[in-house]
N, C-alpha and C positions, 0 to 999 in steps of 0.2 A: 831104743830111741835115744836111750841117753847118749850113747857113743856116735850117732850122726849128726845129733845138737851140738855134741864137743866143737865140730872140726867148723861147722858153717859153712862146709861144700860137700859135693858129690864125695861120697867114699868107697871103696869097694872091701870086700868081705874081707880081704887080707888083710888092710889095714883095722878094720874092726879087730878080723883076730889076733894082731900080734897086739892091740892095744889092751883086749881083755887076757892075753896070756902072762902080761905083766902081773895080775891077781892069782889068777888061776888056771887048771887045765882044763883047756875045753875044744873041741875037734872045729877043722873049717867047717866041715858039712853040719854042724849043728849052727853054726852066724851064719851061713847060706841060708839055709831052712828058713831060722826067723828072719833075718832080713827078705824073704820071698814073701813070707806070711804076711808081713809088714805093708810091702808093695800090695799084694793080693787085697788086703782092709786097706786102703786107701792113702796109710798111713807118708810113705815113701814113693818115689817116682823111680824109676828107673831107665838108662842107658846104657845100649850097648857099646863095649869098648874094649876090641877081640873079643876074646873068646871068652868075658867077664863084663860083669855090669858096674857100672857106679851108681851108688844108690844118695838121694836127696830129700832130707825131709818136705814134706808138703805143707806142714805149718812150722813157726815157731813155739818151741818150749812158754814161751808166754803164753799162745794165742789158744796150746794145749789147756793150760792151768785155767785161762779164763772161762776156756767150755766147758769145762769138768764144774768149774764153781758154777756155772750159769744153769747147768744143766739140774746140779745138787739143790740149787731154789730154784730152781722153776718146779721140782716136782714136791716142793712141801709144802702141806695144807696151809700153812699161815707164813706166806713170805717175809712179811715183817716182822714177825715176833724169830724167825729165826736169821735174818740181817741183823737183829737186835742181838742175840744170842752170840751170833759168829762178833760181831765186833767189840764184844765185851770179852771175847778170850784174844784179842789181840793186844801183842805191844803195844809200847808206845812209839818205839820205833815203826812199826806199823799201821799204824794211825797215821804218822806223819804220810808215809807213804799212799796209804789210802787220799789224806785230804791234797797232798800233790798232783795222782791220778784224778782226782775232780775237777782241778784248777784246769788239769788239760783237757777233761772231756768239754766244760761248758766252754773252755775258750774266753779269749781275752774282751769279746764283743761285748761280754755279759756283767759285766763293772768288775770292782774289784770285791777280794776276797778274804773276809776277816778271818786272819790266823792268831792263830797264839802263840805269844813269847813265854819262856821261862826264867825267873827271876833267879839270882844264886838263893840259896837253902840259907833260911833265918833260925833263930833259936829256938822259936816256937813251932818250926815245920817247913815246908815249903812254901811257897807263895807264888802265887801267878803274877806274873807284869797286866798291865794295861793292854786291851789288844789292839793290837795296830791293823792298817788295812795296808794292804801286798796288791799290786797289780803287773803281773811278771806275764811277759809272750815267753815268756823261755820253757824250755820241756825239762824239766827236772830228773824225769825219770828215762828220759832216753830216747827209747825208741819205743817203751810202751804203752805211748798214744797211738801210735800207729792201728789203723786198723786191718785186722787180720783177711785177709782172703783165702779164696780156696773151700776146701770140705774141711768139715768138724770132724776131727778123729775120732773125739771124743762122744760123737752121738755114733759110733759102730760099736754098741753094745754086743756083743756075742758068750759073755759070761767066759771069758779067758782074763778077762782083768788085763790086757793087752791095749 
């Protein structure tokens, strides 16, 4: 999947294979194989185009990572204590990123949204600024407000880790 997310269009097996022959040796008929498995779990679409197909992801590499995380809490006994958990092993670069993703989910309808500044480093340690209130329509993170359609790859469990 990584190698059909690279390109952000229709690929076909040839081009997968000379891009993984740059690493290593690996046969067409083995990127056939898995890009067919791929199409067959739901993961890719496929077109004919002669006597070859081009193949298409069906989600975005984001809207993959969201399911997998969505999927990893929804099945634990105490959702909040392990939101709590997961966001205590995050950056801070991270953080930032997360409190961005929020500013887009609620949307600008919903007032503004007090962020934190950082001060430059004093003698005695860091220090935080005063926090200011931000009220921004802009998408900071791109394109991953968007919301995803299509099937979850990510709920075709079949115990291949695929």
């Amino acid at each position: 999947m990584t190698r059909v997310w690279k390109w952000n269009r229709p690929v076909t097996v040839r081009e997968v294979l000379e891009d993984l022959q740059q690493e290593r040796s690996i046969a067409y008929t083995t990127v056939m194989t898995v890009l067919d498995n791929l199409h067959q779990k739901g993961w890719v679409r496929r077109e004919a185009e002669g006597r070859a197909y081009r193949y298409e992801a069906v989600s975005t590499r984001a809207a993959y990572s969201a399911a997998l995380m969505n999927d990893a809490w929804s099945q634990s006994d105490n959702p909040a204590a392990a939101l709590v958990a997961f966001f205590g092993m995050m950056s801070e670069e991270q953080r930032h990123a997360l409190r961005d993703a929020m500013r887009i989910v609620q949307g600008p309808e919903e007032g503004p949204v007090v962020a934190e500044t950082r001060a430059a480093p004093e003698a005695s340690g860091e220090k935080r600024d005063e926090k200011r209130e931000e009220k921004s329509g802009e998408n900071p993170a791109g394109n991953a407000g968007e919301k995803p359609g299509g099937e979850n790859p990510a709920s075709d469990r079949d115990g291949t880790g695929r």
